[in-house]
Structures are given as structure tokens and as C-alpha cells.
N, C-alpha and C positions, 0 to 999 in steps of 0.2 A: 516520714514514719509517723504514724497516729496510732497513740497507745489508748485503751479501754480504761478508762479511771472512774469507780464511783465518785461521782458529784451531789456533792449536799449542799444545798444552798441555805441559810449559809452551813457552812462547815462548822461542827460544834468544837467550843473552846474546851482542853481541858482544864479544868480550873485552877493547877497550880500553876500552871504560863501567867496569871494575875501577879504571879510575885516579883516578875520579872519587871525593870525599868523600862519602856522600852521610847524609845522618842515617835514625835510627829502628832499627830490630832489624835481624839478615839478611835475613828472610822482605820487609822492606817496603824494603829495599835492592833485595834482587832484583828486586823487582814493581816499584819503578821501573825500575832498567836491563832488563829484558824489557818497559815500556812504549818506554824509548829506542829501543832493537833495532826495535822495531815502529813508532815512527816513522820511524825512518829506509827501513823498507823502506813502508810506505804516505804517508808523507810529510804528514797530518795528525794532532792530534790526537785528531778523533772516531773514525777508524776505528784509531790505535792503541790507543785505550782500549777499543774494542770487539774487538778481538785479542788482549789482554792481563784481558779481562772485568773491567774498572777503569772507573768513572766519568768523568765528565769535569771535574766538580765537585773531585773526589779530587786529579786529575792537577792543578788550579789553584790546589789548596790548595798540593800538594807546592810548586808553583814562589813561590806567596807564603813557606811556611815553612823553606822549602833549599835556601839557596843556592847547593850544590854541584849540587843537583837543577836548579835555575834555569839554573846555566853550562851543565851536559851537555847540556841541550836547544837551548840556544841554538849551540852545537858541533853537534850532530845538524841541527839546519834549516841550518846552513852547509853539510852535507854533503849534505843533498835538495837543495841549491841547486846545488851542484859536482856531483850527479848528472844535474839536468837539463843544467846546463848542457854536461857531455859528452856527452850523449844527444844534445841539439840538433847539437856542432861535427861527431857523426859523421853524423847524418843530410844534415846541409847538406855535408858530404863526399861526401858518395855520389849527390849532385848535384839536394836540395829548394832549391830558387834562394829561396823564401821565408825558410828558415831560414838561406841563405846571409846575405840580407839582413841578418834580425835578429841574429846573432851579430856580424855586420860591425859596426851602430849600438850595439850593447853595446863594442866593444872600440877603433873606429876613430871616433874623435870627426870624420873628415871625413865620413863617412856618416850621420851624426845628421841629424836633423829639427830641428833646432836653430837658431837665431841667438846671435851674440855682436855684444852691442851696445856701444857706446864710451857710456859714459853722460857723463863728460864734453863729448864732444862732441855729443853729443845736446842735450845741459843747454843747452849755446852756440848750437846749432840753432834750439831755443825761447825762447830769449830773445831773439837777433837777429830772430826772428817777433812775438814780443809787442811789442818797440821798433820796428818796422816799422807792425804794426797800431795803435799807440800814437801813433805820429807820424802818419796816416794819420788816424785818427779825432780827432785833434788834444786826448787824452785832458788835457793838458798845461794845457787852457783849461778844463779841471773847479775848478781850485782855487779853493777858498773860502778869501775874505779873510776874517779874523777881525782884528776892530779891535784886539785884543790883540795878535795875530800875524798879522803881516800874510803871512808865507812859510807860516801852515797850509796842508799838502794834505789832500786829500779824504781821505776813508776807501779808497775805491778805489785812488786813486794809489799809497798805503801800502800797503796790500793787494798791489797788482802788484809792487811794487818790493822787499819783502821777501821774494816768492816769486820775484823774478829774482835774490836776493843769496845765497839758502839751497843748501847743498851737498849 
């Protein structure tokens, strides 16, 4: 597969990537922050490494061996992420009712697709249903007398009751 990627040679640095530590010579300083720079404006790694004529391999070594290389990137995807998502608030301004939507369910938790369950009382919902059907199926007349112990319950009985007691 060969993707169309404008190539600048070299690729301009943006100038806050200078704040960043990053290891190795100049020459391999740069070449990382001119991959940075080209993330940020194509927004992945395959096609900034192909604007920057760097591997991909290369660009995952950098982030396994430098850490300072690691953080700038992980700073650079926060900011394709703050790009879309201003790209989006202006489109859905300018009246895309879809992306109205979905900025709405990113920011306004009563627009979500969502449920908030009480699991407490949930928990008490099903248990009052299991002692219902338990009373009902008269589970209560399963218990086996053991001549030893005459109060043995079943394995089942056990079973239900330690899953109606667990939190």
C-alpha cells in the first residue's frame, strides 16, 4: 500500500518540541522532533514517518529507548486530539446537528447513551427475586439430613446463599 504524504525536506520543527529532552546526537534530535512536527499535522505514525523518510520500526524504537521522545509524543497525540476536537465544536457550530450531537455526549453526561445503575440496589432487587423463587420452589425442602448433622444444607442451598450474602 503507498500512501500520498507531503514531503518537506526537511520537515519544519515546531519550536516548542525544543523543550523536550530528547537523547542521541543533533542530527537524531531533530529527526525526531521533525517526526513530532509531522505528527501533529498528519496525526499518525505511519504517514509521519513517511514525511519525515524515517521507519516505523525506528520511530518505536525511539519511544521504547527515550523517554523524553516517549512524553513529546504522547503531548503531540493530545494535541491531534484538541485539534479534532476543535475542528468538530466548529463544524457542529456552523449547524452539522450530528456533530452537535456528538460533542454534546463527549462533554454533557445527560446526552450520553449511557445508564447509571445503583448496584446496591440492584444487588437487593435480586436477591428479593431469588428468596421469592426460593420460597416458591420450596428450595428450603432440598436439605439433606446427614446423621452427623442433622442442619447440613445442600450444596445448592450454600451456593444460593453465599451469592445472596457477597458484596
Amino acid at each position: 500500500m503507498s500512501a500520498q504524504v507531503d514531503l518537506v525536506e526537511p520537515y519544519p520543527i515546531d519550536s516548542d518540541l525544543y523543550d523536550y529532552e530528547l537523547s542521541g546526537d543533533n542530527e537524531t534530535a531533530d529527526l525526531k522532533r521533525r517526526f513530532l512536527s509531522a505528527y501533529r499535522y498528519h496525526g499518525s505514525v505511519y504517514h509521519a514517518a513517511l514525511a519525515v523518510n524515517v521507519g516505523r520500526a525506528t520511530v518505536y524504537r525511539y519511544l521504547d529507548n527515550d523517554p523524553g521522545f516517549a512524553t513529546a509524543l504522547a503531548d503531540c497525540r493530545e494535541d491531534t486530539y484538541d485539534q479534532v476536537e476543535t475542528s468538530v465544536y466548529r463544524k457542529a457550530l456552523s449547524g452539522d446537528s450530528l456533530l452537535m450531537m456528538f460533542y454534546l455526549k463527549a462533554h454533557r453526561p445527560k446526552f450520553r447513551d449511557r445508564m447509571n445503575i445503583d448496584l446496591d440496589s440492584l444487588r437487593n432487587e435480586v436477591k428479593a427475586k431469588v428468596e421469592s423463587v426460593l420460597q416458591e420452589r420450596q428450595v428450603n425442602s432440598i436439605e439433606v439430613e446427614s446423621p452427623a448433622n442433622p442442619s447440613h444444607a445442600s450444596p445448592v442451598k450454600r451456593l444460593l446463599e453465599s451469592a445472596l450474602t457477597r458484596k
